[in-house]
C-alpha positions as CSV (number, residue, x, y, z in Angstrom):
1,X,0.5,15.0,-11.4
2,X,2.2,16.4,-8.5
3,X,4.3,18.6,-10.4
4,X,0.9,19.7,-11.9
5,X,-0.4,21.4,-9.0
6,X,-2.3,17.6,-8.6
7,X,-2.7,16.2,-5.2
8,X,-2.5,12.8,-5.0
9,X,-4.2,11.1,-1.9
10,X,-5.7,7.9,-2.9
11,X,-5.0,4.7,-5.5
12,X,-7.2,2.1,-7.0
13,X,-5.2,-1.0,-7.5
14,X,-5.7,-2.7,-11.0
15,X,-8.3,-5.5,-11.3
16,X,-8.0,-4.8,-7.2
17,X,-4.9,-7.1,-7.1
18,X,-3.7,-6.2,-3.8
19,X,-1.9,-7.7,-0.7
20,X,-1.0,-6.7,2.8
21,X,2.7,-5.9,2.1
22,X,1.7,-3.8,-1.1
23,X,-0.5,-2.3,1.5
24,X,1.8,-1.2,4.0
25,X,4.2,0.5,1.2
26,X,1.5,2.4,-0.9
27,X,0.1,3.8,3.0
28,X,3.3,5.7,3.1
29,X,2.2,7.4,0.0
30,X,-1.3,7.6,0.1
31,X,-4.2,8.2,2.6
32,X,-6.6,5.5,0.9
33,X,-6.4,2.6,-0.9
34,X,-9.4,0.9,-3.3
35,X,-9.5,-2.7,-3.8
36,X,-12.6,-4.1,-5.6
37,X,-15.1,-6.7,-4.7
38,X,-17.2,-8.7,-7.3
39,X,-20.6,-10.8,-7.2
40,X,-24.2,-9.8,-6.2
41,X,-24.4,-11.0,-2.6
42,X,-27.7,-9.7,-0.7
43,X,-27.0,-6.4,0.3
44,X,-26.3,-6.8,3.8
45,X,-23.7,-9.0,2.5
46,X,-21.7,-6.8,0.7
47,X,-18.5,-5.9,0.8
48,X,-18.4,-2.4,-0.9
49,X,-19.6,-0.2,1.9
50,X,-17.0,2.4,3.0
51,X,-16.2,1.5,7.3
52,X,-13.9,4.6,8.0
53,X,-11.1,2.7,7.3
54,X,-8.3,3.2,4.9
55,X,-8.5,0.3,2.6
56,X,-12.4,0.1,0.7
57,X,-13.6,-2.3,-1.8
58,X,-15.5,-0.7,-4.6
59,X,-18.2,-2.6,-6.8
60,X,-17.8,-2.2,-10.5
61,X,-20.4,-0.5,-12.7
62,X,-19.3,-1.8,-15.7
63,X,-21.7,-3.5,-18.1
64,X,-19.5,-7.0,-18.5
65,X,-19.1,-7.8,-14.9
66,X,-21.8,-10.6,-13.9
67,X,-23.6,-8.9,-10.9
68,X,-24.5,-5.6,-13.6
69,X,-27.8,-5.3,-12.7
70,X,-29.4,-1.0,-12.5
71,X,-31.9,-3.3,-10.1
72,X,-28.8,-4.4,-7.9
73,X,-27.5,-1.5,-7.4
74,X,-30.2,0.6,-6.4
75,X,-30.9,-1.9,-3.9
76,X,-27.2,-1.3,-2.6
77,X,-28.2,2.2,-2.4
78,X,-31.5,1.4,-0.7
79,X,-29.5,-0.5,2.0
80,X,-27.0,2.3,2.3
81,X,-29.4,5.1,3.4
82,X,-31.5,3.1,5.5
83,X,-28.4,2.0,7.5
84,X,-26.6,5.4,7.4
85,X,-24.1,3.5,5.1
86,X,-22.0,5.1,1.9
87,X,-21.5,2.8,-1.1
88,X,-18.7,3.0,-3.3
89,X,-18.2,1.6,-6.4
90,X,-16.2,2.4,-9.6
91,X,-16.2,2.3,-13.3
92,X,-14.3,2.5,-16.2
93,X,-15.1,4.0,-19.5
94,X,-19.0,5.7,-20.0
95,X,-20.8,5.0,-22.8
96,X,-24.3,5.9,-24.5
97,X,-24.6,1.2,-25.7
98,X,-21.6,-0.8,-24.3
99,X,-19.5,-2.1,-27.4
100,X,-16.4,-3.7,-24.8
101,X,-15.6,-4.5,-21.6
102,X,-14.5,-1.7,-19.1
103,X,-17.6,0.3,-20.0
104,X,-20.9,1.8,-18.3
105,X,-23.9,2.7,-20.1
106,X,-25.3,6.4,-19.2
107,X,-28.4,4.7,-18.2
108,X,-27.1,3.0,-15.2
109,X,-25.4,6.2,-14.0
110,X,-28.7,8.3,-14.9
111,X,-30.7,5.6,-12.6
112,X,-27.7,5.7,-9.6
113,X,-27.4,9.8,-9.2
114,X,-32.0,9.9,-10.3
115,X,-31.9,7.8,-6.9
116,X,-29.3,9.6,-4.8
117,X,-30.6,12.5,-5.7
118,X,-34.4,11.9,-5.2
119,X,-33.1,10.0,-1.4
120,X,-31.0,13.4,-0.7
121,X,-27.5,11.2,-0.5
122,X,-24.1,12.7,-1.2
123,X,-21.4,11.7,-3.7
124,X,-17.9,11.4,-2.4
125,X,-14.5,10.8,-4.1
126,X,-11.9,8.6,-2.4
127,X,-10.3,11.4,-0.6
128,X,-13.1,12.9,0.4
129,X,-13.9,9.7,2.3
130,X,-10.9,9.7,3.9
131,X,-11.3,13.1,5.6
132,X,-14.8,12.6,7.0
């Protein structure tokens, strides 16, 4: 990608297997590193709020994993602009009716950017997190 004209500055780690030593190696090539977090705690709770660091855990989208809820994740959102917070979460493969696993339906996207748009909140990529 590189040789591309591609800057690479961040890494999502598969399935967000990751450890401290891994860590410490992929730092020296990247500025930010996204692990994952799973489950539907309150959203106080959660774990997939970005805190200006250079490791995040991102919630997935996807339509197989257990805590898919449109519901849930609005209420992330909710949480995140009342507490001047940013969310992140990821997703695989979109799709108009999931047919596997590692897919989001449109709908749930539609329903995330209708409410970040209608709260005035801003999308970021990884990098872009890493240099505000």
């Amino acid at each position: 990608m590189r040789e591309n004209g591609l800057p690479i500055t961040s890494f999502s780690y598969p399935f967000g297997s990751r450890n401290s030593s891994v860590d410490s190696i992929l730092f020296n090539e990247f500025k930010i590193l996204r692990s994952t977090t799973y489950g539907n705690p309150k959203p106080k709770s959660a774990e997939c709020y970005y805190e200006k660091e250079r490791l995040v855990r991102g919630l997935g989208l996807d339509g197989s994993y257990e805590h898919s809820s449109i519901p849930y994740f609005i209420s992330l959102l909710a949480y995140a602009k009342k507490h001047n917070k940013i969310v992140v979460f990821y997703a695989h493969k979109p799709i108009p009716t999931l047919e596997n696993i590692y897919q989001v339906e449109y709908k749930t996207l539609i329903e995330i950017c209708k409410f970040v748009k209608s709260n005035n909140m801003t999308f970021y990529n990884l990098s872009e997190l890493h240099n505000l």
